[in-house]
C-alpha positions in Angstrom: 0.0 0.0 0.0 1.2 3.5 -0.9 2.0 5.6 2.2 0.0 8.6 2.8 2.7 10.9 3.6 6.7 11.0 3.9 7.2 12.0 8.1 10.8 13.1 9.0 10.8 12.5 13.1 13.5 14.5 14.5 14.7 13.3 17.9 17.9 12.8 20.3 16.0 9.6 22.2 15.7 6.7 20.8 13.0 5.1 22.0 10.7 8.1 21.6 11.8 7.7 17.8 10.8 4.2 17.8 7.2 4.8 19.3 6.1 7.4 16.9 7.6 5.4 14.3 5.7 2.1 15.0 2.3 4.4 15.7 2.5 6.9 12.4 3.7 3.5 10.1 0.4 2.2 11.9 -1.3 5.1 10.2 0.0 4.7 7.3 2.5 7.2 7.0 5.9 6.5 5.2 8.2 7.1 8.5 12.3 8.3 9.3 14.0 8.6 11.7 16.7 11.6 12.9 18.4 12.0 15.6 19.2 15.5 15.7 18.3 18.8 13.6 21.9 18.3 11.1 21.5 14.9 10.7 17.1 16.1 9.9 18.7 19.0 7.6 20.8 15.9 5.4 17.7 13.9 5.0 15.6 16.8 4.3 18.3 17.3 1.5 18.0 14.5 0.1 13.8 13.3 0.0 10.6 15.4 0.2 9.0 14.9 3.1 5.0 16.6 3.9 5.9 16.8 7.8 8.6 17.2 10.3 7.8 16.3 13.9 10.6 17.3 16.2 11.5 17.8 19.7 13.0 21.1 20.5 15.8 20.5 22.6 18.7 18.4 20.9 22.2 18.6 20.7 24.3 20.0 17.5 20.9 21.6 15.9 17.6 22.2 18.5 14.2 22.5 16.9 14.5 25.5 16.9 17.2 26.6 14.7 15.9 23.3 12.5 12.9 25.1 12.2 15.0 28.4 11.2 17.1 26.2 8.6 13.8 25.1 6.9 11.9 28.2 6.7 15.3 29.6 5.8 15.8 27.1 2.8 11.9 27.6 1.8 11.7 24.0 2.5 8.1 22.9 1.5 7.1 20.8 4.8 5.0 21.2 7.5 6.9 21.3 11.3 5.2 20.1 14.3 7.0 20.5 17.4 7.8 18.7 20.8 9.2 19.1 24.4 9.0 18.6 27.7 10.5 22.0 28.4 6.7 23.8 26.7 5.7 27.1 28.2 3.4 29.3 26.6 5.7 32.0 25.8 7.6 29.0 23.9 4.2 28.1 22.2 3.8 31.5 20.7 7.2 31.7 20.0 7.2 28.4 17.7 4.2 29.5 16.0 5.6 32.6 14.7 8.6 31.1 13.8 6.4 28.7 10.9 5.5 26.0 12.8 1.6 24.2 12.5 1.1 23.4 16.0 2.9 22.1 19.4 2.7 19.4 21.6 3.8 18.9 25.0 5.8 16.3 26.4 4.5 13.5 27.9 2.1 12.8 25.2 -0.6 10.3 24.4 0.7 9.0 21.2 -3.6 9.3 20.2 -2.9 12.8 20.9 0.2 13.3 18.7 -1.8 11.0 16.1 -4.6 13.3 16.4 -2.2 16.7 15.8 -0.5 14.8 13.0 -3.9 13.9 10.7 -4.9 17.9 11.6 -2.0 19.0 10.4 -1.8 16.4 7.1 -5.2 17.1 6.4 -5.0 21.1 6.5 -1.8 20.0 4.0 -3.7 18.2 1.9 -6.9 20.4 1.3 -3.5 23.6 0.8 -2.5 21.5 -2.0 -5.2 20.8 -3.5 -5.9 24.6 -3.4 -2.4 25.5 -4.7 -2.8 23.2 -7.7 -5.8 24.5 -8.8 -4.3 28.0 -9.1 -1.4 26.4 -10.8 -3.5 25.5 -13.2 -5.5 28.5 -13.8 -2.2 30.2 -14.3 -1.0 27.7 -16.8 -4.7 27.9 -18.4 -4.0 32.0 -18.9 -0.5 31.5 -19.9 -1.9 29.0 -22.7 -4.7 31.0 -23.8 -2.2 34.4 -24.1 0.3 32.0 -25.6 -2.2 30.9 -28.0 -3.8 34.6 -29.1 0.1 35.5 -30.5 0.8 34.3 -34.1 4.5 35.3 -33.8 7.0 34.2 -31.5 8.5 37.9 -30.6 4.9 38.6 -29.4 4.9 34.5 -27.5 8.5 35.9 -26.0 6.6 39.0 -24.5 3.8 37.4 -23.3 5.5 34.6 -21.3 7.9 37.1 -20.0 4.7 39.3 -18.5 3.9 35.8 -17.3 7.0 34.6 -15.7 6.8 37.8 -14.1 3.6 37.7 -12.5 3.5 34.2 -11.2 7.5 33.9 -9.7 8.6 37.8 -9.3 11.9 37.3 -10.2 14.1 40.2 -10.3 15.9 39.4 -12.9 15.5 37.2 -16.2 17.9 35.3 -18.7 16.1 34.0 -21.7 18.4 31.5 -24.3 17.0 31.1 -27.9 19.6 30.4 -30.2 17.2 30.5 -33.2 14.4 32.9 -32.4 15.7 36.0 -30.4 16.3 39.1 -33.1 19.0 40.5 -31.1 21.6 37.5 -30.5 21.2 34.5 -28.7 20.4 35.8 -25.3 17.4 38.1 -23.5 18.2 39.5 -20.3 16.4 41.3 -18.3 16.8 42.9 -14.7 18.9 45.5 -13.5 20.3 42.7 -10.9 22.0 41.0 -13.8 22.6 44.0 -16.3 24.5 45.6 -13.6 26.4 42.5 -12.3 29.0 41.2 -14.7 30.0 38.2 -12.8 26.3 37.2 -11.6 25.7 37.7 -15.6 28.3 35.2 -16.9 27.2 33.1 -14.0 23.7 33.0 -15.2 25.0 32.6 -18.8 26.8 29.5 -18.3 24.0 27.9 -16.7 21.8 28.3 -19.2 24.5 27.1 -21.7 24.7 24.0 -19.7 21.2 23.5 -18.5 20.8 23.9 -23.0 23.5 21.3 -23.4 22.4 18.5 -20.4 18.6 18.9 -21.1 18.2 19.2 -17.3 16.7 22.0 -14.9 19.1 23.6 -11.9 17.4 25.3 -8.7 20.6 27.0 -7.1 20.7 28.5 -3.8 23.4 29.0 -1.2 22.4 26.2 0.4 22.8 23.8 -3.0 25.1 25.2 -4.9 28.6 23.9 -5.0 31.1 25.6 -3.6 33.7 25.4 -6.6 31.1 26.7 -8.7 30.7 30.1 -6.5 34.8 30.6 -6.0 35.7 33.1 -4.3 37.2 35.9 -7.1 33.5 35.8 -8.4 31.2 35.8 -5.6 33.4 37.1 -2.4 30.6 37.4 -0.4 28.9 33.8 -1.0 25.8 33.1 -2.8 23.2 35.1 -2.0 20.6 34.1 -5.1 18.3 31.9 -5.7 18.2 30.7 -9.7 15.8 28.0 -11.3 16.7 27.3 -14.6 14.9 25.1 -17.3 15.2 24.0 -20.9 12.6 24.9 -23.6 12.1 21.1 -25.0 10.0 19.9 -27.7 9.5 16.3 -28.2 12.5 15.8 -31.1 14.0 19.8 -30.4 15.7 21.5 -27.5 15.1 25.3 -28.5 16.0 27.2 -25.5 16.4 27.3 -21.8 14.8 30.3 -19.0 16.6 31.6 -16.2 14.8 32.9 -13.2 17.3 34.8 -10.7 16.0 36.0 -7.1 18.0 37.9 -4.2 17.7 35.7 -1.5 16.0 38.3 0.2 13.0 37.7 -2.0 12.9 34.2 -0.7 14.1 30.9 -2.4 12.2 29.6 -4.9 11.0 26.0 -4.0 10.8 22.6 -5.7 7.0 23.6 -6.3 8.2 26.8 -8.2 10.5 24.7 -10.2 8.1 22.3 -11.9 5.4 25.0 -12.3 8.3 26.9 -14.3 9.0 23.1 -16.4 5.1 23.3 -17.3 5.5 27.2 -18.7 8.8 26.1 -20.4 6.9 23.2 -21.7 3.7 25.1 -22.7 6.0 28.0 -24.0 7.9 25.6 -25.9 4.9 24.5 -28.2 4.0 27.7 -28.3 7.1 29.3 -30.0 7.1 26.5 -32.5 3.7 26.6 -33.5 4.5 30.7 -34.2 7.5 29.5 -36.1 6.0 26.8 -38.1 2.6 29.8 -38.8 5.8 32.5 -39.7 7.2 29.9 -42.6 3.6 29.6 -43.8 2.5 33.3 -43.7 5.5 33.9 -45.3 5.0 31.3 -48.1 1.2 32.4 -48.1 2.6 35.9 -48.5 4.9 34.5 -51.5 1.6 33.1 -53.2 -0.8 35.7 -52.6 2.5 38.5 -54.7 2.6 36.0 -57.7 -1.3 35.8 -57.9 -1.4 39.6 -57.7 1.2 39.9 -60.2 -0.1 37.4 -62.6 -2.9 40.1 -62.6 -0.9 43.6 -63.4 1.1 41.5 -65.9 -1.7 41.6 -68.4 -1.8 45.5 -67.6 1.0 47.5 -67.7 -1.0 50.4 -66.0 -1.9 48.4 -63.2 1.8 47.3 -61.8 1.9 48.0 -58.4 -1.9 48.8 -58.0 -2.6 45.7 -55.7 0.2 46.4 -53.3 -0.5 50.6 -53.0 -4.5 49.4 -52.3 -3.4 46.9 -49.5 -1.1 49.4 -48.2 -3.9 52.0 -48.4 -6.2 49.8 -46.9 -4.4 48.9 -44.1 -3.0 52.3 -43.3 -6.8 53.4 -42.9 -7.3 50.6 -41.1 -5.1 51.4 -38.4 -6.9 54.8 -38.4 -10.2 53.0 -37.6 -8.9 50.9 -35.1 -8.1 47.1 -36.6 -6.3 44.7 -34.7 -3.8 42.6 -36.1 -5.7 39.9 -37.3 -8.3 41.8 -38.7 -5.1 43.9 -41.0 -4.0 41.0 -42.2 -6.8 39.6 -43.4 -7.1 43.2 -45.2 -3.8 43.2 -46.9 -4.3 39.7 -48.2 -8.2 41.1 -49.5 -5.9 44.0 -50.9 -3.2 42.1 -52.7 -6.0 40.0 -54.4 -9.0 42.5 -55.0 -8.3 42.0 -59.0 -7.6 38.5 -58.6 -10.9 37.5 -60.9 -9.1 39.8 -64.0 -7.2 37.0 -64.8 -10.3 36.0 -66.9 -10.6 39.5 -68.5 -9.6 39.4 -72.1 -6.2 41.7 -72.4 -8.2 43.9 -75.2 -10.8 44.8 -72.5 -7.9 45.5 -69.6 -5.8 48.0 -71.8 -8.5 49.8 -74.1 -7.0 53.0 -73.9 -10.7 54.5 -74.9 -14.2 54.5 -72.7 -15.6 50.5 -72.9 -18.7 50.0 -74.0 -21.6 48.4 -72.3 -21.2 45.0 -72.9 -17.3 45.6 -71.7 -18.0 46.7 -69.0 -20.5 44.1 -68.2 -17.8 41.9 -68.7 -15.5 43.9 -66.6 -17.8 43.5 -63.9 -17.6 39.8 -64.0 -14.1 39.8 -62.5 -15.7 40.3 -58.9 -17.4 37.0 -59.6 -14.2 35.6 -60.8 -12.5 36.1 -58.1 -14.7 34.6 -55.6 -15.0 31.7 -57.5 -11.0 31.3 -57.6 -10.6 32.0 -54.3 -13.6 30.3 -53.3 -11.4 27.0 -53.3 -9.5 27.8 -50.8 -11.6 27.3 -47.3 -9.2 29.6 -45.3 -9.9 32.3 -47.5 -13.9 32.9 -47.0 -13.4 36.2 -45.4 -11.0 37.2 -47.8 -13.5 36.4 -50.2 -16.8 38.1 -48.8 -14.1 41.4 -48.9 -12.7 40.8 -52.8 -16.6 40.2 -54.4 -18.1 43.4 -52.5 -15.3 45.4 -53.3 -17.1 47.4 -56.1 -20.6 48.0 -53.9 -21.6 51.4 -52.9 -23.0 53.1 -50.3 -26.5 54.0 -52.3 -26.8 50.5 -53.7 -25.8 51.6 -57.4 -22.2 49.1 -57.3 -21.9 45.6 -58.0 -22.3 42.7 -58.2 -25.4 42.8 -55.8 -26.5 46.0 -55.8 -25.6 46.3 -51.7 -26.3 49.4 -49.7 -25.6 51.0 -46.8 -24.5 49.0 -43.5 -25.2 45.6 -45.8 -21.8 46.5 -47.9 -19.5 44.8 -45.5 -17.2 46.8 -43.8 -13.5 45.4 -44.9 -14.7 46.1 -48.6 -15.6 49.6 -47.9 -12.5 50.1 -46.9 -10.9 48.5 -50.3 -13.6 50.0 -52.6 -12.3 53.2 -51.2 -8.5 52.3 -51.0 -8.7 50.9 -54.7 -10.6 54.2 -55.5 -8.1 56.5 -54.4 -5.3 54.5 -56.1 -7.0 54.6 -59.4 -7.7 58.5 -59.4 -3.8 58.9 -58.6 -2.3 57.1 -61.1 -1.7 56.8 -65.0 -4.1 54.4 -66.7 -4.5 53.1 -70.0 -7.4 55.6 -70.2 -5.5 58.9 -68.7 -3.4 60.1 -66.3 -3.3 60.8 -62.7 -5.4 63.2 -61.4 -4.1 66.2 -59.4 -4.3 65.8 -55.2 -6.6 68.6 -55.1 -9.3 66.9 -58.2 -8.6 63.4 -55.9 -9.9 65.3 -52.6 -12.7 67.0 -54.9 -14.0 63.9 -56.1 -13.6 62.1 -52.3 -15.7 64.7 -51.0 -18.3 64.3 -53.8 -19.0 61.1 -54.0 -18.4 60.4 -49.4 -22.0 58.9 -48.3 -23.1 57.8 -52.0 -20.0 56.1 -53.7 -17.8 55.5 -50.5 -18.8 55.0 -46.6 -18.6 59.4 -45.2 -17.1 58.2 -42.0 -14.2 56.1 -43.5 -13.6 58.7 -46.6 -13.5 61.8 -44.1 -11.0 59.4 -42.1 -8.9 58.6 -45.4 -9.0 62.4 -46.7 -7.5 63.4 -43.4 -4.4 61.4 -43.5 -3.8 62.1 -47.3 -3.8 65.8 -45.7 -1.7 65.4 -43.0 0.9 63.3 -45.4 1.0 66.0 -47.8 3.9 68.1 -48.0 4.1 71.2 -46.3 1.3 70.2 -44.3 1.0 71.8 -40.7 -1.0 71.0 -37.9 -4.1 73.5 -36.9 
């Protein structure tokens, strides 16, 4: 049967180690035995333990300063103590000093029992508390994580993260691959000011990267030839956790938390909640990698497509990249997020996209069309959702491309929308391809002069183009214009 908790008993008699031995085993409880507060500290060193019941006066170490050394070490284990020397003053004393209760010598060993289960069981129901806010925080770093499509913006957002849920004061972040600015992020004025604390921290994470394995180093763990004296005179007065970035075939990085001792020592609990963000993290960063390569090939695509276009125009080079930048420029102005731009400069790139079945003769008439032209002109909003229909991740793309000729008072095509039903990402490139057109050469005639543009802006806002968005776009072409000056 699996014991129900590790107890460390802590005492200089033997036969009172024996009898709380045989009586907590009775119980249960995985049991061993110490006869003295160094020999408790060794064994504490070594094993996790969920209780320490020992008596205060000892030789070497009392309960006292064992008590001390654990709260000292952030040691996560609950201390019970015992004497036959109890006063109340000592009670209170105890108590502040960390320990869960107190128990007078002579005992009834159903007493102690008793004191123990309270104890356990208060332990028990704290853990179960402090795992289920370990997991809300790893459900909120997963959800943040999982919002950012880039891995500088999953590098920010676990930092805020790491932040918030360990306070470190200072932070070491090793990404060979992914950091813009070299291999290493650090952060913290306690290792940007500290040149041997910095290489310190930089080794570690070089060999935490190179062993695969997580370090939690404290003055009371470290090594003493790692902290020699030319580098650290004054000991070790940090506590560091540091852990590797892993993926199931990859190793990508390693984080470094660093902590003055004053801060308190981070724990073993600290240390595995920080190998579950790593871990978490981890995915993350790839999955922004492996959505970079594609967005970049999308990007690749979506150019050729658009060029494939303006090669059967000469007029018309450029055109789909000036609209998306238009379009996106204004939509900044109206308040887009990132997602929502994107999805505009793709809509932009490939507004013309259906002109690929216009015939050439149509495209470059230098001359008005006629009717039946520009019926079939018209067509290429059709076309273009039906080529881009294919493609199942571009449906909002393609709502924006086939309305991108509707007006405001219902007179555009191809449906004859008006008003709020012209959705609102093609307003935005009806106008954008608009104001591109009127300011450059076309097969037909030149560009227009700025001030015949703004004329025929004005005109045709609230019939032609959405009022709000035109007076919007009008007012950054004016403040972009030379000369321009503030009122």
């Amino acid at each position: 049967m699996t014991a129900a908790f590790q107890v460390l008993v802590v005492d200089d008699e033997p036969a009172l180690r024996e009898i709380c031995e045989e009586a907590l085993s009775g119980d249960g409880h995985a049991v061993t035995l110490a006869g003295n507060g160094q020999d408790a500290i060794d064994k504490l060193g070594a094993s996790c333990f969920d209780l320490v019941i020992s008596d205060l006066r000892m030789p070497d170490m009392n309960g006292q300063d064992l008590l001390n050394q654990v709260r000292l070490r952030n040691l996560d284990v609950d201390f019970l103590v015992m004497t036959g020397y109890g006063t109340t003053e000592t009670a209170v004393d105890i108590m502040k000093s960390g320990a869960a209760d107190y128990i007078a010598k002579p005992f009834d060993i159903k007493h102690l029992l008793m004191r123990v289960r309270s104890i356990l069981e208060q332990r028990k129901t704290r853990k179960e508390q402090e795992k289920l806010s370990a997991v809300v925080r790893m459900l909120n770093l997963s959800k943040s994580l999982g919002s950012q499509l880039n891995h500088v913006a999953v590098v920010e957002e676990f930092l805020i993260h790491l932040r918030q849920n360990f306070l470190p004061d200072a932070v070491c972040l090793l990404l060979p691959e992914m950091l813009e600015n070299g291999p290493t992020l650090i952060q913290g004025r306690m290792l940007e000011s500290n040149d041997s604390l910095r290489v310190f921290v930089t080794k570690l994470c070089e060999r935490s990267m190179q062993l695969g394995r997580s370090f939690m180093l404290d003055q009371f763990t470290v090594k003493q030839s790692a902290i020699n004296g030319s580098r650290f005179p004054n000991g070790f007065p940090y506590s560091i956790m540091a852990v590797p970035l892993e993926l199931p075939q990859k190793r990508i990085g390693v984080i470094t938390l660093v902590r003055d001792e004053k801060n308190n020592l981070y724990c073993e609990q600290d240390l595995q909640l920080l190998g579950v963000f790593a871990s978490h993290t981890a995915s993350a960063l790839q999955n922004s990698h492996l959505y970079s390569r594609l967005r970049t090939m999308n990007q690749d695509v979506i150019r050729s497509f658009a060029q494939a276009v303006e090669l059967k125009d000469f007029y018309t080079r450029g055109h789909s990249e000036r609209v998306a930048e238009y379009a996106c420029r204004l939509g900044q102005d109206l308040g887009l997020g990132s997602k929502e731009l994107e999805r505009l400069h793709i809509a932009g790139m490939l507004h013309d996209i259906g002109k690929i079945g216009i015939p050439d003769h149509i495209l470059n008439k230098p001359g008005a069309l006629t009717e039946e032209e520009y019926e079939n002109m018209k067509r290429h909003s059709l076309m273009g959702r039906e080529i881009l229909g294919q493609v199942g991740v571009m449906s909002d793309v393609t709502t924006i491309i086939y309305h991108h000729h509707e007006r405001m008072d219902g007179l555009g095509y191809p449906d004859g929308l008006a008003g709020d039903a012209v959705p609102f990402m093609a307003r935005i490139i009806c106008l954008a391809d608009s104001y591109e057109a009127m300011t450059s050469n076309r097969a037909y005639r030149q560009s227009l002069p700025l001030d015949k543009v703004m004329y025929a802006l004005d005109r045709g806002a609230g019939s032609q183009w959405d009022k709000d968005m035109t007076a919007a776009w009008m007012s950054i072409v004016e403040q972009e214009r030379p000369g321009y000056q503030a009122p």
